[in-house]
C-alpha positions as CSV (number, residue, x, y, z in Angstrom):
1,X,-9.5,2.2,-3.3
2,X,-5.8,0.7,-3.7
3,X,-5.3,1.3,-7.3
4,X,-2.4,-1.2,-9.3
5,X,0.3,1.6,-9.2
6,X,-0.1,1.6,-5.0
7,X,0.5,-2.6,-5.5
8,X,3.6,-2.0,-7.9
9,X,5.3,0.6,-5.8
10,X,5.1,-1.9,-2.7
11,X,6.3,-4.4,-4.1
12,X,9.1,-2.7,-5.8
13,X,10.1,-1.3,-2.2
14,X,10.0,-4.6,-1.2
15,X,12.5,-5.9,-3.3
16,X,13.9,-2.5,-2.6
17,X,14.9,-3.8,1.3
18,X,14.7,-7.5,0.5
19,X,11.2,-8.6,2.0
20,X,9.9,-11.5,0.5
21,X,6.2,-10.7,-0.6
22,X,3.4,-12.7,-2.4
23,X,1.7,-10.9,-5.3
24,X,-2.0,-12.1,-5.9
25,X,-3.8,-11.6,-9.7
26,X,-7.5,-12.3,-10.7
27,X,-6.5,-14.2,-13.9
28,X,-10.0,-15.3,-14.7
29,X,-13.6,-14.6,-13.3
30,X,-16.9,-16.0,-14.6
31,X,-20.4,-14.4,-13.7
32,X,-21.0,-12.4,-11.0
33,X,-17.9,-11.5,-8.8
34,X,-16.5,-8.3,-6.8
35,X,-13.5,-7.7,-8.8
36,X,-11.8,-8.0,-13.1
37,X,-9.9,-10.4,-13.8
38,X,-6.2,-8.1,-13.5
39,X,-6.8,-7.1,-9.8
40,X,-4.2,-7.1,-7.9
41,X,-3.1,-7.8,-4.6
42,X,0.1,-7.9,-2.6
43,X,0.5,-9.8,0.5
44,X,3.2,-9.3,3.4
45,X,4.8,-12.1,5.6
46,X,2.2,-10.6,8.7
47,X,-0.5,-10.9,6.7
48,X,-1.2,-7.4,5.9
49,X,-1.9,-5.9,2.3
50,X,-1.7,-3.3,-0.4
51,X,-4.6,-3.7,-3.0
52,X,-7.4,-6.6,-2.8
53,X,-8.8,-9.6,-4.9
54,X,-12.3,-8.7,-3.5
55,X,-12.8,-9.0,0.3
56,X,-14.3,-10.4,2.4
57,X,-14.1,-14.5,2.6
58,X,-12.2,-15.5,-0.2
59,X,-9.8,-12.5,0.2
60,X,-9.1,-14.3,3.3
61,X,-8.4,-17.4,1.7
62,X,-6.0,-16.0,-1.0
63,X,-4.0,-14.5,1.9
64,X,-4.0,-17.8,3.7
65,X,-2.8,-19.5,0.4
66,X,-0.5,-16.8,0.0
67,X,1.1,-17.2,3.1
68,X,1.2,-20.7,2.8
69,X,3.1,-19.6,-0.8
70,X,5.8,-17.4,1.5
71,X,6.4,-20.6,3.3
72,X,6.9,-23.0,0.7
73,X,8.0,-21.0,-2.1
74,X,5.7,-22.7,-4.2
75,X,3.3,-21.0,-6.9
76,X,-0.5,-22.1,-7.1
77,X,-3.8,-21.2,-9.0
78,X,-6.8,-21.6,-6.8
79,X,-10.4,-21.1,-7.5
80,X,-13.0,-19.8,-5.6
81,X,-16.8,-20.3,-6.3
82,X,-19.2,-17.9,-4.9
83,X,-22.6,-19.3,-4.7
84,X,-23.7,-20.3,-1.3
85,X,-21.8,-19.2,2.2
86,X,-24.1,-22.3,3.8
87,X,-22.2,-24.4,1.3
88,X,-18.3,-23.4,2.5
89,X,-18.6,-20.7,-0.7
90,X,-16.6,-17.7,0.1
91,X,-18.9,-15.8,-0.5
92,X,-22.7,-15.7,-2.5
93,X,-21.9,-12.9,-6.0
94,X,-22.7,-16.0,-8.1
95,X,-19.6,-16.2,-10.6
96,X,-16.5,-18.1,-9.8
97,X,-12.8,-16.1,-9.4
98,X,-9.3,-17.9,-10.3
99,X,-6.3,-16.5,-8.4
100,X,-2.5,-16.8,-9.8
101,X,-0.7,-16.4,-6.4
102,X,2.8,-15.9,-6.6
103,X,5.3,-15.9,-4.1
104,X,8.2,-13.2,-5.1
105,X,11.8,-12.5,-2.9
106,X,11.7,-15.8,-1.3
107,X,15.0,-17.8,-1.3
108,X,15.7,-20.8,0.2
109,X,17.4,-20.7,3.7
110,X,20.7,-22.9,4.2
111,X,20.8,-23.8,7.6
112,X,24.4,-24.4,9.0
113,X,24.5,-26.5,12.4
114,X,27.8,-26.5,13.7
115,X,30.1,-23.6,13.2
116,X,33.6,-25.2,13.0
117,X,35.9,-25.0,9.8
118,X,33.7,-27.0,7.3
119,X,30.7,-25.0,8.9
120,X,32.5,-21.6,8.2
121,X,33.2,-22.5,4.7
122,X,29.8,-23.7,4.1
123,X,28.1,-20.4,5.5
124,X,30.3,-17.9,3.1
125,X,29.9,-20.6,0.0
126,X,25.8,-21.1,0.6
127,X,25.5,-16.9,0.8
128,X,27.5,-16.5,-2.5
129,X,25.1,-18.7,-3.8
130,X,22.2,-17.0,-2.8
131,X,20.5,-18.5,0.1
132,X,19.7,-17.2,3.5
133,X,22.7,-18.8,5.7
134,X,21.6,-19.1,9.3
135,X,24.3,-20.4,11.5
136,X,23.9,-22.4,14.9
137,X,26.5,-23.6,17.2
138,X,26.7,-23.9,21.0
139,X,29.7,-22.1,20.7
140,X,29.3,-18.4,21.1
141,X,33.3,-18.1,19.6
142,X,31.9,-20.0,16.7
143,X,28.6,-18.2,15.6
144,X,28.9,-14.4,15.4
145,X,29.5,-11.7,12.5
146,X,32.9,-11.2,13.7
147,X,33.6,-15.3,13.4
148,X,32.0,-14.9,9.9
149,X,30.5,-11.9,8.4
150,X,27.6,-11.1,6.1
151,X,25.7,-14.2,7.3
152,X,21.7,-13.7,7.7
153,X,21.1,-15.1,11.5
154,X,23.2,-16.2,14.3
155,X,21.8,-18.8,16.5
156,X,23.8,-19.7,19.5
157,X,21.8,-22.8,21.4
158,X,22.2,-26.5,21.4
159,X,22.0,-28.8,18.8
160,X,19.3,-30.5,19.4
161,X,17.6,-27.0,20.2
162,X,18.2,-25.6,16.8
163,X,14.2,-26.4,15.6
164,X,12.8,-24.1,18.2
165,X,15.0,-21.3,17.7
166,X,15.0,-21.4,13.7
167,X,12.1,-22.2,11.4
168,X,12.2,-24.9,9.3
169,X,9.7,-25.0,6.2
170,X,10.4,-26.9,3.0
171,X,12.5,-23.8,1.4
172,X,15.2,-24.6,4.5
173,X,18.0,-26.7,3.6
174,X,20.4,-28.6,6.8
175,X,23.6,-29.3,6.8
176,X,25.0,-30.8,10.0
177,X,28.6,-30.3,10.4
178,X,28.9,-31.3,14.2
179,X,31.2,-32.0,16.1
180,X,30.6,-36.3,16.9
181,X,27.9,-38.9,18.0
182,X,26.3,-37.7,21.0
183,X,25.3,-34.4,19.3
184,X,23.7,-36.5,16.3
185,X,21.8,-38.5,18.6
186,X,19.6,-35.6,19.9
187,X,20.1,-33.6,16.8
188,X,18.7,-35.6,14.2
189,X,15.4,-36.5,15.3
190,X,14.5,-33.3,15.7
191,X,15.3,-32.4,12.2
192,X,13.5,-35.6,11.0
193,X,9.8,-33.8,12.7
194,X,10.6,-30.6,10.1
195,X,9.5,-30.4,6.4
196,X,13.4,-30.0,5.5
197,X,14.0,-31.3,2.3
198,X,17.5,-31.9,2.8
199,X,19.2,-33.2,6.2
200,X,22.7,-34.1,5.4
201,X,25.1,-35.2,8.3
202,X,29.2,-34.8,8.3
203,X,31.6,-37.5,9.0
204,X,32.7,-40.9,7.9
205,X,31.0,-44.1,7.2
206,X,31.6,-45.6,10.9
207,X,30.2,-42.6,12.4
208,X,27.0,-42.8,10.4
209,X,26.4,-46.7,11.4
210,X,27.1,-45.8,14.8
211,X,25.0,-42.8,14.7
212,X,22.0,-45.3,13.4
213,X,22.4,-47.8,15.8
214,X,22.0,-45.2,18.5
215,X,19.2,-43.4,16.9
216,X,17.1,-46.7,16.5
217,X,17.9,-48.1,20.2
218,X,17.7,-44.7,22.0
219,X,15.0,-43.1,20.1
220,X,13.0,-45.7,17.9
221,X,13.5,-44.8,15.0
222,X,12.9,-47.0,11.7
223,X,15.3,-47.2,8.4
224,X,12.4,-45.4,6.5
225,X,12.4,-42.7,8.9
226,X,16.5,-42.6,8.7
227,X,16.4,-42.6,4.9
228,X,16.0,-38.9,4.7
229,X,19.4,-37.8,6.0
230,X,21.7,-38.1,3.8
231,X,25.2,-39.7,5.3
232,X,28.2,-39.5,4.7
233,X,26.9,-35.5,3.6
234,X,28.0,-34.2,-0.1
235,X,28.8,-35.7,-3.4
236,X,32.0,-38.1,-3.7
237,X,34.7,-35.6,-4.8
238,X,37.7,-37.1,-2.7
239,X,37.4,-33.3,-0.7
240,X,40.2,-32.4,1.7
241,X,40.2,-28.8,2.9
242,X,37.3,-27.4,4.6
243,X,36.8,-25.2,1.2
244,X,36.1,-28.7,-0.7
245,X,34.1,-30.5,1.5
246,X,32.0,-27.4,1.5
247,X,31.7,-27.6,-2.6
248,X,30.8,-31.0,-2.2
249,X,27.8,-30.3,0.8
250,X,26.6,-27.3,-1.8
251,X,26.6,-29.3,-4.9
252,X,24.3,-32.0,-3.0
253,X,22.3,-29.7,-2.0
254,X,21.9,-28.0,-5.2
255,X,21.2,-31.6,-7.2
256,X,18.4,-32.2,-4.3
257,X,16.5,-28.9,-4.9
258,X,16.9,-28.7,-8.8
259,X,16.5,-32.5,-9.1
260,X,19.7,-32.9,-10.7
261,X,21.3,-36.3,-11.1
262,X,25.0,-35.8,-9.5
263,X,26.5,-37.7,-12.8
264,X,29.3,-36.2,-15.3
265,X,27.7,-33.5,-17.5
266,X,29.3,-36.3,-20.4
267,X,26.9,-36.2,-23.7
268,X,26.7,-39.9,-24.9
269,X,26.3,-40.1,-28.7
270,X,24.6,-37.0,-31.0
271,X,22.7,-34.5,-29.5
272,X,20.0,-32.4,-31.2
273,X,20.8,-28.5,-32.3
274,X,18.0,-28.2,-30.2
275,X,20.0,-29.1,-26.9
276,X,23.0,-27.5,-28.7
277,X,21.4,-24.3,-28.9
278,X,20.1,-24.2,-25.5
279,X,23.6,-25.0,-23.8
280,X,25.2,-23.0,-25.5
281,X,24.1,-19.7,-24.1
């Protein structure tokens, strides 16, 4: 049998070479069940496994949830009751088995459509801070480690192709630096049918209203639907060089996945020593 040491050392060559990995604990069993509360298990992006949480049915379920974890990034704590396989139980020991399952290596992908100057910028700023950077242009001249190095994945297809070349999950962030209208017209409805979290769209104002006016004649779709891009893309910093508008796409994105605010970092009034002994380290 795997012992904990076997589960340990994989995961620590994990992180060794960078693969992102779920690790699965028993944190709490009741009654009869097949393994302690401390078991571990880790579980790979195939599907494979070092250790186990017991076998057989629910096993199968913790690596279902586990893979759902990879995707999502997302911890959870399920429970299992195993009573009565004619009931759904996974399995019939009697005792019930909780499961932290924790998703470990997995950070969120920045996905760069459009490999032009903003687009270049964007790619070197979102890897310094710390996401995978895909980059996608139609462009071959544009999208390749000699264009701009160090970057995770090159994907050289059309716009509007980009969701069947790259997957999307709610961990992937878009930023659409293209190049005018007719691109965002096939573009954006494809990105609206992904879990993306964040679709943001370059250019001005005009372009955006023109963009919607195509997007609801052409393709039918409604101002709820259009509601999740966010247009003109990045916070209001009057940018200018391809190096600021970047900043400004990045700091969006960063207030959408932390659920930050976007407003002055201004303390009105007293604060607490509390909160003065928290920002201050």
């Amino acid at each position: 049998m795997t012992t904990p040491v076997s589960v340990y050392e994989a995961l620590i060559q994990a992180q060794k070479v960078g693969e992102a990995v779920v690790l699965a604990t028993v944190v709490h069993v009741q009654g009869s069940v097949p393994r302690h509360a401390g078991s571990k298990m880790l579980v790979r992006g195939d599907g494979s496994i070092v250790g186990t949480v017991g076998g057989g049915a629910m096993e199968a379920l913790v690596i279902k949830e586990a893979l759902a974890a990879l995707t999502d990034g997302q911890t959870r704590m399920p429970s299992y009751t195993l009573n009565n396989l004619e009931d759904g139980d996974p399995g019939i020991c009697g005792g019930t088995v909780q499961v932290f399952i924790e998703p470990l290596g997995v950070s969120p992908t920045l996905l760069v459509v459009g490999g032009g100057h903003v687009g270049k910028a964007l790619a070197l700023l979102g890897k310094w801070t710390g996401y995978r950077v895909v980059l996608s242009d139609d462009r071959a001249e544009f999208c390749n480690p000699e264009y701009v190095a160090g970057l995770d994945e090159y994907v050289v297809c059309k716009p509007a192709d980009v969701t069947s070349q790259v997957t999307i999950t709610g961990q992937t962030y878009v930023a659409c630096v293209t190049r005018g209208l007719p691109v965002d017209v096939n573009l954006i409805p494809a990105l609206l049918a992904t879990d993306a979290p964040y679709i943001g769209l370059i250019g001005s104002r005009r372009r955006w209203a023109l963009t919607v006016k195509s997007l609801k004649e052409v393709h039918g779709l409604s101002e709820s639907n259009l509601e999740r891009i966010h247009a003109p893309i990045g916070l209001e910093l009057e940018a200018e060089t391809p190096e600021e508008i970047a900043l400004s796409i990045m700091a969006e994105i960063t207030m959408v996945r932390r659920g930050g605010s976007g407003k002055p970092m201004q303390w009105i009034g007293e604060i607490s020593e509390t909160e003065s002994t928290v920002n201050d380290k």
